[in-house]
N, C-alpha and C positions, 0 to 999 in steps of 0.2 A: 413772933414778929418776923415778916418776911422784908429784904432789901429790898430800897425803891431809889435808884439811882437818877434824879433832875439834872436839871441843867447847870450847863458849861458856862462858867462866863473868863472868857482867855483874859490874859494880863498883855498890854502890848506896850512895850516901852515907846517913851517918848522924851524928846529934847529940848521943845520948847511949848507953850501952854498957848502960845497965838498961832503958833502954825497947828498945833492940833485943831483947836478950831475951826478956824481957817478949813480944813481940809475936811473934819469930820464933821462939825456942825453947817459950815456955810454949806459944803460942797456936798457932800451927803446927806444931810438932812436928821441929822441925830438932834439928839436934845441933851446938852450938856445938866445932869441931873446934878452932882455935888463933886464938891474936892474937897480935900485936907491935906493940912500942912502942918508942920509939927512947930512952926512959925513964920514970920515974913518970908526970910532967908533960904530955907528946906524947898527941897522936891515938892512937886505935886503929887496926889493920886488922888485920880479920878475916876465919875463911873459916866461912861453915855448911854443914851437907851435912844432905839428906833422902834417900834410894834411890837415890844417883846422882846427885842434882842438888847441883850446886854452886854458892852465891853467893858471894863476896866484901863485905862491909861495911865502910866507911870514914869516920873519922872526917875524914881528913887534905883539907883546902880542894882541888880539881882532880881530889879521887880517887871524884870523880863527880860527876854533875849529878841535885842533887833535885829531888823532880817524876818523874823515871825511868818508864818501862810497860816491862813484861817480860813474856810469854807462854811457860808453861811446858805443853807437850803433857804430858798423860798420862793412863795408867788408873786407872780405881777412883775417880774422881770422884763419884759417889753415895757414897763411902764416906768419899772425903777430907770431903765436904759435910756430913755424919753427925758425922762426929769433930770439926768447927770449931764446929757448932751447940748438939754438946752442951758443949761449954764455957762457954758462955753470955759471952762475952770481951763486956769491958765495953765496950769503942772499936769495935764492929762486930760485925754479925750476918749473913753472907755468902748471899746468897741462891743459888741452883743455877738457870742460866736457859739456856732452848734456845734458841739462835742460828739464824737463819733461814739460816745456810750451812752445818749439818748438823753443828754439834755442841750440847754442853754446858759450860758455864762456870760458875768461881766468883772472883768477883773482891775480892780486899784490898787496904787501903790501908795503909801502915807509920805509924808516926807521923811520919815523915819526909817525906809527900808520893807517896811512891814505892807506884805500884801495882805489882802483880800478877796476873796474869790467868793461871789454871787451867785448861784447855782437853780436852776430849775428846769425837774425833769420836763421829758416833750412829753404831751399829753399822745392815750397810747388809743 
């Protein structure tokens, strides 16, 4: 049996369950898949999903460290860049910047502290 290491799915804390939203479903375009709560009262944790990518959200103390960077490779970055700008999102305006190591980036911050970094090589 030989190792076959998949994917990553990060844990990113978070502090309240409308501003996640807010930020990751209205403003980028995720899909709030499910949460669980150990009752009314308890933390959330949650999972989002966009084309594949997967995060996990947490409310719960240890189930992540705020502050967080994550670097998500993908395509269509002029287009991801398109659809955040015309939203006109009140907490940020993401700019599309060419990196001098041969790509392009778009980078958000949650309300939580926790960035994210959108990544796509220039076509060579």
């Amino acid at each position: 049996m030989s190792i076959e290491l998949q994917s990553v799915v990060p844990i990113l804390r978070i502090f309240s369950v409308e501003k996640a939203q807010e930020f990751y479903v209205d403003f980028l375009g995720f899909t709030w898949d499910w949460e669980h709560r150990f009752d009314d009262n308890a933390p959330v944790y949650a999972q989002i999903s966009r084309t594949g990518l997967v995060l996990h959200l947490s409310e719960h103390h240890g189930g992540g460290s705020p502050g967080a960077h994550i670097t998500i490779n993908m395509t269509g970055i002029e287009e991801l860049h398109r659809e955040l700008s015309e939203k006109k999102y009140r907490y940020g305006r993401p700019g599309l910047e060419e990196q001098p190591w041969g790509a392009h980036t778009v980078s958000v911050s949650d309300p939580f502290g926790n960035r994210l970094t959108f990544t796509e090589p220039n076509s060579q």
